[in-house]
N, CA, C and O atoms as a GROMACS GRO file, in nm:
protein
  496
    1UNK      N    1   4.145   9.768   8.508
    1UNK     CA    2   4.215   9.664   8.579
    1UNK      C    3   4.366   9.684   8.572
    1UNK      O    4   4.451   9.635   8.646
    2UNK      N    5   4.380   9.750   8.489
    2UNK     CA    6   4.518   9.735   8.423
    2UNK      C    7   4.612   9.840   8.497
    2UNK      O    8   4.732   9.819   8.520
    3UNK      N    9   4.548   9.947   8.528
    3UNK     CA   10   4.565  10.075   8.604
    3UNK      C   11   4.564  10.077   8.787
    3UNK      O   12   4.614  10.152   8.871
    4UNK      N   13   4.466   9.933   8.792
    4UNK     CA   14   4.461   9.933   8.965
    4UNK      C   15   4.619   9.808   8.974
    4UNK      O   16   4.692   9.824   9.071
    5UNK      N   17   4.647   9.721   8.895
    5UNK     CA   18   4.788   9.688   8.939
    5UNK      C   19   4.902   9.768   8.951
    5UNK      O   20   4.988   9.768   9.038
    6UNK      N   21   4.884   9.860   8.812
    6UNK     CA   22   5.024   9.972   8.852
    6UNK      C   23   5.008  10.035   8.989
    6UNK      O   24   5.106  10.027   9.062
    7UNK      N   25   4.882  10.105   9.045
    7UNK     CA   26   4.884  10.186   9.123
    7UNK      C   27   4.920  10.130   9.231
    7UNK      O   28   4.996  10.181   9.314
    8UNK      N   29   4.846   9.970   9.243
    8UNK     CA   30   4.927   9.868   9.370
    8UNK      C   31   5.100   9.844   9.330
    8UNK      O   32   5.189   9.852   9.415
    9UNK      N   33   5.113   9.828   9.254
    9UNK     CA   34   5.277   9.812   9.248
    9UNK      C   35   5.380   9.904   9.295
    9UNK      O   36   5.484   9.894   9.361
   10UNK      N   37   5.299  10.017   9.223
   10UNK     CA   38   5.383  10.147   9.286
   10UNK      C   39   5.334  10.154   9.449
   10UNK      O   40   5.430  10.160   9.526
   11UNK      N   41   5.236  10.154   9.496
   11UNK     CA   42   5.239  10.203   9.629
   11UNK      C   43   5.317  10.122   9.706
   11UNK      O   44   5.389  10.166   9.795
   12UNK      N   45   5.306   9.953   9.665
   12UNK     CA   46   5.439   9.870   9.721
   12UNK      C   47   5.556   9.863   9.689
   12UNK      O   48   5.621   9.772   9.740
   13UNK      N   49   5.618   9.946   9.604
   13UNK     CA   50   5.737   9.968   9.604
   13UNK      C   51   5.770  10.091   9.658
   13UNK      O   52   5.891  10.108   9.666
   14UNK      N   53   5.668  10.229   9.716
   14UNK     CA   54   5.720  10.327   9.806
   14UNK      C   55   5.675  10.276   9.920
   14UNK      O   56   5.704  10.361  10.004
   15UNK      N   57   5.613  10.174   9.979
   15UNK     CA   58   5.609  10.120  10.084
   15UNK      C   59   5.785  10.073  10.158
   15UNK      O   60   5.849  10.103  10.259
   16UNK      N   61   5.806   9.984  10.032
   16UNK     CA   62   5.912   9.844  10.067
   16UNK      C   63   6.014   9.976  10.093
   16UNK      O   64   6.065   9.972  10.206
   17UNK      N   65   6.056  10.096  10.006
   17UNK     CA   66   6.144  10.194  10.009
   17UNK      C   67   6.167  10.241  10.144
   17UNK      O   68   6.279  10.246  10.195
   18UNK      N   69   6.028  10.284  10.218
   18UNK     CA   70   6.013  10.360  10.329
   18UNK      C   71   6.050  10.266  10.469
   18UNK      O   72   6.079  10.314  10.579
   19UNK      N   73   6.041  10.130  10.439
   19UNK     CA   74   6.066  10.020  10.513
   19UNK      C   75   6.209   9.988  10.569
   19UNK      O   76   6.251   9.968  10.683
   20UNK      N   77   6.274   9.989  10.435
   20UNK     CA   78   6.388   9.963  10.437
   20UNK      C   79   6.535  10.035  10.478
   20UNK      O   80   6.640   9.990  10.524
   21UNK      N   81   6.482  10.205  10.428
   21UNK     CA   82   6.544  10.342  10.449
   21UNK      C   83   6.492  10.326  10.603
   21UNK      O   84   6.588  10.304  10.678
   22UNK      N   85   6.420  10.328  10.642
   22UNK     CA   86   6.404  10.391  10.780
   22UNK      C   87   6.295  10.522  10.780
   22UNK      O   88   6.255  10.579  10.678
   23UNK      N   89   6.255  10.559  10.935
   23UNK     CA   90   6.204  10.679  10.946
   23UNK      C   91   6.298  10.770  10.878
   23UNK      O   92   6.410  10.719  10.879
   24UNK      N   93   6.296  10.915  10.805
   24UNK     CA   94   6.352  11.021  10.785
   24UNK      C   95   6.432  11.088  10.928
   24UNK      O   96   6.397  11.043  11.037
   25UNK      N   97   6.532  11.189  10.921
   25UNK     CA   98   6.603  11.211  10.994
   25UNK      C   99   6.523  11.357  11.076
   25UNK      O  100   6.503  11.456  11.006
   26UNK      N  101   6.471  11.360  11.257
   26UNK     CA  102   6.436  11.458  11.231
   26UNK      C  103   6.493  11.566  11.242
   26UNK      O  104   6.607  11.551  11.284
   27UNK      N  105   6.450  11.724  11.213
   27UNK     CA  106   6.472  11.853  11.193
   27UNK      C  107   6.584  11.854  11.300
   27UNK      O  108   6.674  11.933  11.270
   28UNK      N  109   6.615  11.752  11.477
   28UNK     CA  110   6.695  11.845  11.539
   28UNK      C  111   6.851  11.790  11.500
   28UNK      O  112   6.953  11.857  11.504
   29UNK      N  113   6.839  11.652  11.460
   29UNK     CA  114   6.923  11.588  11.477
   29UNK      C  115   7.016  11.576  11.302
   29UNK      O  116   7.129  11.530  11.288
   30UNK      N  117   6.944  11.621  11.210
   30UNK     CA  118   7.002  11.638  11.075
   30UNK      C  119   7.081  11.800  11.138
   30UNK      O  120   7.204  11.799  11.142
   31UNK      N  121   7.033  11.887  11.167
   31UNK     CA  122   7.073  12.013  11.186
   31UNK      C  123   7.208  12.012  11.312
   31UNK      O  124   7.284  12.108  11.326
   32UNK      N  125   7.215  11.912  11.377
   32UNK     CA  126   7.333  11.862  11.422
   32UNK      C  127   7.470  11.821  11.333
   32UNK      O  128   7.586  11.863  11.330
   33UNK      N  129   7.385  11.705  11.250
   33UNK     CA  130   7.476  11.683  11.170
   33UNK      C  131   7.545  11.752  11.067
   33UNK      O  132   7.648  11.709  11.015
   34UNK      N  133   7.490  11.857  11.036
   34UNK     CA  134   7.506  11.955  10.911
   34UNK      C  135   7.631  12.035  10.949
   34UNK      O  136   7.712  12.085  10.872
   35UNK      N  137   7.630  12.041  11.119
   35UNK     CA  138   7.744  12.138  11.163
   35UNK      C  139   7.854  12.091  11.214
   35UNK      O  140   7.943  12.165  11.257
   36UNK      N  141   7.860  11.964  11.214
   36UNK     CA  142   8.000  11.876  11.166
   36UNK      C  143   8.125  11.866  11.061
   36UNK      O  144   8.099  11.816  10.952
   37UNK      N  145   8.206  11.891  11.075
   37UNK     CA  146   8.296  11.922  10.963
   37UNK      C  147   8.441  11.916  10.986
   37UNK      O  148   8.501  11.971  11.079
   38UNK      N  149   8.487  11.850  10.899
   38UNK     CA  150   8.679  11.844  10.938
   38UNK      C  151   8.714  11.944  10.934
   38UNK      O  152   8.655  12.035  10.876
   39UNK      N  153   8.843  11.956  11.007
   39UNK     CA  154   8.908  12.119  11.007
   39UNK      C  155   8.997  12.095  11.152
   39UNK      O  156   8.988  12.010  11.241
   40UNK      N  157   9.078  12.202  11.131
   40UNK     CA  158   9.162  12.208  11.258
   40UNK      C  159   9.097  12.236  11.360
   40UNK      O  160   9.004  12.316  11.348
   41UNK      N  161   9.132  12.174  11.507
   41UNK     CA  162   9.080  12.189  11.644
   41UNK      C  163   9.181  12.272  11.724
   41UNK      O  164   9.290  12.216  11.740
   42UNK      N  165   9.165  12.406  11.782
   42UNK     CA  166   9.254  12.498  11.810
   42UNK      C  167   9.215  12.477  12.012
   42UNK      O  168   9.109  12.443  12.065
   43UNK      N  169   9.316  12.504  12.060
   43UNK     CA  170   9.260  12.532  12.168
   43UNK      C  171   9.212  12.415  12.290
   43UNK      O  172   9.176  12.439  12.405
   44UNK      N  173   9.227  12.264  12.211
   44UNK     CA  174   9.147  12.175  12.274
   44UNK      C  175   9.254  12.082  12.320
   44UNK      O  176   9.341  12.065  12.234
   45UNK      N  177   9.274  12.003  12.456
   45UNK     CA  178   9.335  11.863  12.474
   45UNK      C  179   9.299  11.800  12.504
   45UNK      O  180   9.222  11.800  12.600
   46UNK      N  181   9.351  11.656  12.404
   46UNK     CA  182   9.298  11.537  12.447
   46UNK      C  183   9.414  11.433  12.538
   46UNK      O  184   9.536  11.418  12.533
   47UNK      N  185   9.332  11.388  12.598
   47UNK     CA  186   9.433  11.304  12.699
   47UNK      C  187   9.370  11.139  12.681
   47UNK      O  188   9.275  11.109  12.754
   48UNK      N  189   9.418  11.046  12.596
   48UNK     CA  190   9.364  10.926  12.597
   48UNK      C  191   9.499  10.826  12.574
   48UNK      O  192   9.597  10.881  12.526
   49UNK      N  193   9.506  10.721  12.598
   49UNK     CA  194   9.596  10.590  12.584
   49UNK      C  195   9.508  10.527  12.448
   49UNK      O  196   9.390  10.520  12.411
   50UNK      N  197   9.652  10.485  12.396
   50UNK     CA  198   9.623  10.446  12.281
   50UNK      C  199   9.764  10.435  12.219
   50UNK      O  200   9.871  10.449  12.278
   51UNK      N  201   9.738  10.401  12.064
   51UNK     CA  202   9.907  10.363  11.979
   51UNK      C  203   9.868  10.451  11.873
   51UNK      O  204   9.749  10.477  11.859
   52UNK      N  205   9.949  10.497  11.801
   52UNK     CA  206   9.936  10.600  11.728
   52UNK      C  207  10.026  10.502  11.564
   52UNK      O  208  10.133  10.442  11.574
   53UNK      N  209   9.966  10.510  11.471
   53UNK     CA  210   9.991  10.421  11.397
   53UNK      C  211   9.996  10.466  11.231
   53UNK      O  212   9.892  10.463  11.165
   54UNK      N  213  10.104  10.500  11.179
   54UNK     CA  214  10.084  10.557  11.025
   54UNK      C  215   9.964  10.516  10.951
   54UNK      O  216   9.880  10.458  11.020
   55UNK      N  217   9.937  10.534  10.830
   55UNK     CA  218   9.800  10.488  10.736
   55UNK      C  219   9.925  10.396  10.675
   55UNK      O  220   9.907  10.287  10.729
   56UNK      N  221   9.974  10.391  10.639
   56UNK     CA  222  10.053  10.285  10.542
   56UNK      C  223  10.187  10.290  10.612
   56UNK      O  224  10.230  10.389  10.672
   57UNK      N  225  10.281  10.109  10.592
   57UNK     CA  226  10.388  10.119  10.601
   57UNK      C  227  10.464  10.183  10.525
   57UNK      O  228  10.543  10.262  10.575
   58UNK      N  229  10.459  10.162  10.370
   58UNK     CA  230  10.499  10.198  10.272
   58UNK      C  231  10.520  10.350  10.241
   58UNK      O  232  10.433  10.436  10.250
   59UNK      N  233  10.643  10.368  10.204
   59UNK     CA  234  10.663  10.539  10.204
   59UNK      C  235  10.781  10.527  10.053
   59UNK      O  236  10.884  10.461  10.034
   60UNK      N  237  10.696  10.636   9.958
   60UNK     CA  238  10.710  10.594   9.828
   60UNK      C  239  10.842  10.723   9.820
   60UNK      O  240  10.826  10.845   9.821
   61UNK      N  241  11.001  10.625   9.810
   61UNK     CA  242  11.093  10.707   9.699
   61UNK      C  243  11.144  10.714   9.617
   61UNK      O  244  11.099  10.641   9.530
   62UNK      N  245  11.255  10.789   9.578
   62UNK     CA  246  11.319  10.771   9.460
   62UNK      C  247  11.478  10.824   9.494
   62UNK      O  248  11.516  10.869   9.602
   63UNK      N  249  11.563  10.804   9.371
   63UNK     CA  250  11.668  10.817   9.347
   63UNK      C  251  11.657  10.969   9.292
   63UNK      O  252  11.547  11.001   9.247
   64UNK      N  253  11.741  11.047   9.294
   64UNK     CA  254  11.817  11.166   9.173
   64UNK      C  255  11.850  11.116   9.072
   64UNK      O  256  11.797  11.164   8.972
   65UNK      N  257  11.959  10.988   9.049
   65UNK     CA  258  11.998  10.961   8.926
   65UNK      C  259  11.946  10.791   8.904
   65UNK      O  260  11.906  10.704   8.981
   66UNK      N  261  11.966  10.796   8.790
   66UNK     CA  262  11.989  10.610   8.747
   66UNK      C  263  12.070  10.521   8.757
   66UNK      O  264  12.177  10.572   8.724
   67UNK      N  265  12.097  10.356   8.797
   67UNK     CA  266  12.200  10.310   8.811
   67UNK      C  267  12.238  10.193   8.885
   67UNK      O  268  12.128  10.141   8.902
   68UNK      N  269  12.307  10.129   8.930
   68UNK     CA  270  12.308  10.024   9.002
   68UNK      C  271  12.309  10.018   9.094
   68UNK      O  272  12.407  10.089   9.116
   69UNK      N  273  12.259   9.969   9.240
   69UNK     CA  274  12.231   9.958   9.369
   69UNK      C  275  12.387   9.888   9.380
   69UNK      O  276  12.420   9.775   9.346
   70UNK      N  277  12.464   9.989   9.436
   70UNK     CA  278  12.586   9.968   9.485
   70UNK      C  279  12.604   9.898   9.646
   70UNK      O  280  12.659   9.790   9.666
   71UNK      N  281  12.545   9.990   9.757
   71UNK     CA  282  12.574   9.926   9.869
   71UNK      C  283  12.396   9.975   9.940
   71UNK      O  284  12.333  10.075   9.909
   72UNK      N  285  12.353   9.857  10.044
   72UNK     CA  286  12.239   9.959  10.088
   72UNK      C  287  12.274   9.972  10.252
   72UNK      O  288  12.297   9.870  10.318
   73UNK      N  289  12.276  10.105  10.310
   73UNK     CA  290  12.352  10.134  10.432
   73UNK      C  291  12.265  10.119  10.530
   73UNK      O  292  12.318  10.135  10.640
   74UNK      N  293  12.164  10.097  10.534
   74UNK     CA  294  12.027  10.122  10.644
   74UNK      C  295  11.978   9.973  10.628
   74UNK      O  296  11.977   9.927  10.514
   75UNK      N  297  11.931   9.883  10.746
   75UNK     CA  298  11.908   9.773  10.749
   75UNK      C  299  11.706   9.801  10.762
   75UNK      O  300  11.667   9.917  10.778
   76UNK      N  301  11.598   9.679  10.753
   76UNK     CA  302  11.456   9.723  10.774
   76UNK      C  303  11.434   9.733  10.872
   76UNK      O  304  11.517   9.678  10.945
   77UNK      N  305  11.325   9.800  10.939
   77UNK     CA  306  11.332   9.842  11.086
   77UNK      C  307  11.413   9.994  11.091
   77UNK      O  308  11.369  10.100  11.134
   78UNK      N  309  11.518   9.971  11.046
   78UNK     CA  310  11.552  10.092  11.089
   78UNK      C  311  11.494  10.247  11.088
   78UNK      O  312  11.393  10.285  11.029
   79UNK      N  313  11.607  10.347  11.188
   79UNK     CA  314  11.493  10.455  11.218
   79UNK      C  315  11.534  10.557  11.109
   79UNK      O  316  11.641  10.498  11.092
   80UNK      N  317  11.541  10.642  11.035
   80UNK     CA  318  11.613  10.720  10.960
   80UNK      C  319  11.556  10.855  10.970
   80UNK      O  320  11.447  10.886  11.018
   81UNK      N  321  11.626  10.916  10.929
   81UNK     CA  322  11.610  11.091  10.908
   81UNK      C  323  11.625  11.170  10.746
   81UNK      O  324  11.696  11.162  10.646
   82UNK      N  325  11.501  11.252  10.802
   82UNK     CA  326  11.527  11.333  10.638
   82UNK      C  327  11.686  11.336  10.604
   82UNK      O  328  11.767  11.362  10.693
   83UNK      N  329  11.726  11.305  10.470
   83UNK     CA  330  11.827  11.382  10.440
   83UNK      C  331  11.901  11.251  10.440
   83UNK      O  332  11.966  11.246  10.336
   84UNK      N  333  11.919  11.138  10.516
   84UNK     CA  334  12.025  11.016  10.544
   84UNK      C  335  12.010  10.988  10.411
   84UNK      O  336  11.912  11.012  10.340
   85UNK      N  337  12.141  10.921  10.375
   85UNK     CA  338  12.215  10.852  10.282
   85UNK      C  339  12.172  10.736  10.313
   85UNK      O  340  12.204  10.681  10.418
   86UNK      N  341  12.090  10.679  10.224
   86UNK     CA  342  12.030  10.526  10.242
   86UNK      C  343  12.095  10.433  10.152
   86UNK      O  344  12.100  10.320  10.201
   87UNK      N  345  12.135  10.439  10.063
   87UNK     CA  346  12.177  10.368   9.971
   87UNK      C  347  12.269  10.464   9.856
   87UNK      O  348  12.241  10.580   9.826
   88UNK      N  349  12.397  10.377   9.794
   88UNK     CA  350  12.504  10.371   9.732
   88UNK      C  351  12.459  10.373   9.593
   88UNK      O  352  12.418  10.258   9.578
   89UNK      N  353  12.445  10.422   9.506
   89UNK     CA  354  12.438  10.406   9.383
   89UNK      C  355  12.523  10.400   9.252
   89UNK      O  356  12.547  10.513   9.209
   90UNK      N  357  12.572  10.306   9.183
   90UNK     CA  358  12.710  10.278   9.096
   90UNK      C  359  12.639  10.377   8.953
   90UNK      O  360  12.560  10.308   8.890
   91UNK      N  361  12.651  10.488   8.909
   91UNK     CA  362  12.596  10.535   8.772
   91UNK      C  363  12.729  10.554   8.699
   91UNK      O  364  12.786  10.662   8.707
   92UNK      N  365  12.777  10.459   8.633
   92UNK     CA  366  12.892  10.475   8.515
   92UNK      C  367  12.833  10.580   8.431
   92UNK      O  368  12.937  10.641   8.406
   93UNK      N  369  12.711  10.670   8.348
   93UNK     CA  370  12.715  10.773   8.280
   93UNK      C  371  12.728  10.874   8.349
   93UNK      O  372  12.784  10.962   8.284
   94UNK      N  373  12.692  10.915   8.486
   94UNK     CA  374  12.750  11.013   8.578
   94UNK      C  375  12.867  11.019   8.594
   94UNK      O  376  12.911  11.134   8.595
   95UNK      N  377  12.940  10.938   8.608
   95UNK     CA  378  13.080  10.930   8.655
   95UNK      C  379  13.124  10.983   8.514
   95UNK      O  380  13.157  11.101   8.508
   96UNK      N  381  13.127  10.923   8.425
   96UNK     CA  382  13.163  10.966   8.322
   96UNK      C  383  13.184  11.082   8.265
   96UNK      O  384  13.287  11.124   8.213
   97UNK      N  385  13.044  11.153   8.282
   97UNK     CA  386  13.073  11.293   8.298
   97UNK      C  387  13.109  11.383   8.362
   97UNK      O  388  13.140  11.494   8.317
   98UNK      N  389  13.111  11.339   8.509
   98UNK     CA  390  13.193  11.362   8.604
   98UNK      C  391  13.372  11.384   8.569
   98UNK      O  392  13.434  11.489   8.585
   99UNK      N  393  13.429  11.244   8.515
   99UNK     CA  394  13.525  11.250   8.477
   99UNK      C  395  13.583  11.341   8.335
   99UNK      O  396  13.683  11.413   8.346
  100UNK      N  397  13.522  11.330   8.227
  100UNK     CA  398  13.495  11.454   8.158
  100UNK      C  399  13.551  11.574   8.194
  100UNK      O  400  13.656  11.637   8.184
  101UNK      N  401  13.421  11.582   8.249
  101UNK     CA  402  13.426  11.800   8.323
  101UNK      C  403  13.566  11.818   8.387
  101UNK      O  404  13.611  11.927   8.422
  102UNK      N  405  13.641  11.677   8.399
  102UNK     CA  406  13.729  11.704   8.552
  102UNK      C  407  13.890  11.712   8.408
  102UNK      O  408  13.981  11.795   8.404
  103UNK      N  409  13.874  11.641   8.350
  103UNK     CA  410  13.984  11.608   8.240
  103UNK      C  411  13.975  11.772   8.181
  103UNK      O  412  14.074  11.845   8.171
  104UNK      N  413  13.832  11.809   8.145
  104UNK     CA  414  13.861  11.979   8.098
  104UNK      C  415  13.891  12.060   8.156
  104UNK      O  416  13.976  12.137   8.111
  105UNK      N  417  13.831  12.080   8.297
  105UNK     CA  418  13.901  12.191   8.378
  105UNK      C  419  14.096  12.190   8.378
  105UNK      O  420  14.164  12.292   8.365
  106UNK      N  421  14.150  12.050   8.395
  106UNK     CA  422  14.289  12.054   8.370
  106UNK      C  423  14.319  12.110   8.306
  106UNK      O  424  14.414  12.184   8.331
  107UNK      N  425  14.231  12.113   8.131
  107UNK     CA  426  14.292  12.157   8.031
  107UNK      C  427  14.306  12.310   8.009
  107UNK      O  428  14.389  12.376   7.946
  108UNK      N  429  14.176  12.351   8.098
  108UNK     CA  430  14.176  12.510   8.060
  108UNK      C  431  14.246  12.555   8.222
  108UNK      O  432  14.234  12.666   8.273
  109UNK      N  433  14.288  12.487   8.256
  109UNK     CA  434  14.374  12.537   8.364
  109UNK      C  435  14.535  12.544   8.310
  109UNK      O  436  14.610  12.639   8.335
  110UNK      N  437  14.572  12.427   8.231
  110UNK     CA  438  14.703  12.452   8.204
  110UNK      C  439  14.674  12.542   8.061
  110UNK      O  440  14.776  12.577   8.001
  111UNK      N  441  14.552  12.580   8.006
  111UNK     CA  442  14.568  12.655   7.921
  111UNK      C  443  14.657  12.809   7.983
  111UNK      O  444  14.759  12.860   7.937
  112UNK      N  445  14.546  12.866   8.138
  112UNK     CA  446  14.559  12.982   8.162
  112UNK      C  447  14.665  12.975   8.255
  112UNK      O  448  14.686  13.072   8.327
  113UNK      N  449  14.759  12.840   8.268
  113UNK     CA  450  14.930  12.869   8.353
  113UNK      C  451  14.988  12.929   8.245
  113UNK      O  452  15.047  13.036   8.258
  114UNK      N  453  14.974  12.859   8.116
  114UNK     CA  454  15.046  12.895   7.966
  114UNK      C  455  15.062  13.017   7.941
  114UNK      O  456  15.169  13.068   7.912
  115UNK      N  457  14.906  13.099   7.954
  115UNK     CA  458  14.948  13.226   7.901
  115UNK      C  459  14.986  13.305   8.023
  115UNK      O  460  15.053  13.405   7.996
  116UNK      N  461  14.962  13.288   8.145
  116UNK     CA  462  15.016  13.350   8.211
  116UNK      C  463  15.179  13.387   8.231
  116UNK      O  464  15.234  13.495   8.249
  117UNK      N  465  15.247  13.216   8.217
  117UNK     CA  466  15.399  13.214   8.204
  117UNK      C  467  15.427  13.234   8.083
  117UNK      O  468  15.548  13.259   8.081
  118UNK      N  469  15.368  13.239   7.937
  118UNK     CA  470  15.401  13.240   7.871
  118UNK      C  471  15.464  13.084   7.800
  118UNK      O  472  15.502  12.986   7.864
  119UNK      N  473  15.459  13.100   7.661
  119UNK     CA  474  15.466  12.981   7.642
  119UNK      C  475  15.646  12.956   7.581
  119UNK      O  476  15.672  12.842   7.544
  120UNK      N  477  15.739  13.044   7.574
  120UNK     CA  478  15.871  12.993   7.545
  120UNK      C  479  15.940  13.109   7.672
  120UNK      O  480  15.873  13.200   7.721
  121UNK      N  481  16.088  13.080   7.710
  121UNK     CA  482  16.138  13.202   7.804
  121UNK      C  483  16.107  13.337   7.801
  121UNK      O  484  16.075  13.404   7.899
  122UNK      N  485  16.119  13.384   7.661
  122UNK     CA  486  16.160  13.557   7.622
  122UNK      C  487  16.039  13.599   7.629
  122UNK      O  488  16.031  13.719   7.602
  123UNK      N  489  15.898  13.528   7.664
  123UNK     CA  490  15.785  13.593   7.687
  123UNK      C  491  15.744  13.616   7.800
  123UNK      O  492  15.643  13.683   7.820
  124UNK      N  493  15.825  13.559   7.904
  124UNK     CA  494  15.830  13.598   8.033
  124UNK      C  495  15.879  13.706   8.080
  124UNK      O  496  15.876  13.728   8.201
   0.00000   0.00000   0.00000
């Protein structure tokens, strides 16, 4: 008894399976599908109306350095180009070193007027 419920259970649960899935796909129309595949289309034009529309508004950037949003030059909407200057950035440790490098070059510049002129008359 115990053996004729499993065997009914199981045959109604590959019943309910076969029900629900559908007929199987046949031989011409799986073998269609098999030869489907993304990839570039060489050679072909399409001519249709329609809007052509990014996947996302959102277009993810960044800065070079760190720092305070000084001025922003581009309003939303707007159209921009690789490369545009979108925004102003205030970095006081850039500058800094900026100013730095600029204070040393003076120095090794009036180092090499020095030895060039010499550093009292009679070495000239």
């Amino acid at each position: 008894m115990k053996w004729i419920l499993i065997l009914i259970a199981a045959a109604s649960a590959f019943a309910a399976g076969f029900f629900i899935n559908g007929k199987p796909a046949s031989g011409a129309s799986q073998a269609a599908a098999d030869k489907v595949a993304p990839g570039v289309v060489t050679g072909s034009l399409v001519a249709a109306a329609g809007r052509v529309e990014p996947v996302s508004e959102e277009i993810r950037m960044g800065a070079e350095v760190n720092g305070k949003l000084r001025e922003v030059l581009v309003d939303e909407g707007d159209r921009i180009r690789r490369g545009q200057v979108l925004a102003i950035i205030e970095n006081a440790d850039y500058s800094a070193r900026v100013a730095s490098s600029e204070a040393v070059l003076q120095s090794r510049d009036a180092a090499v007027r020095k030895l060039e002129n010499g550093s009292r008359p009679e070495e000239r």
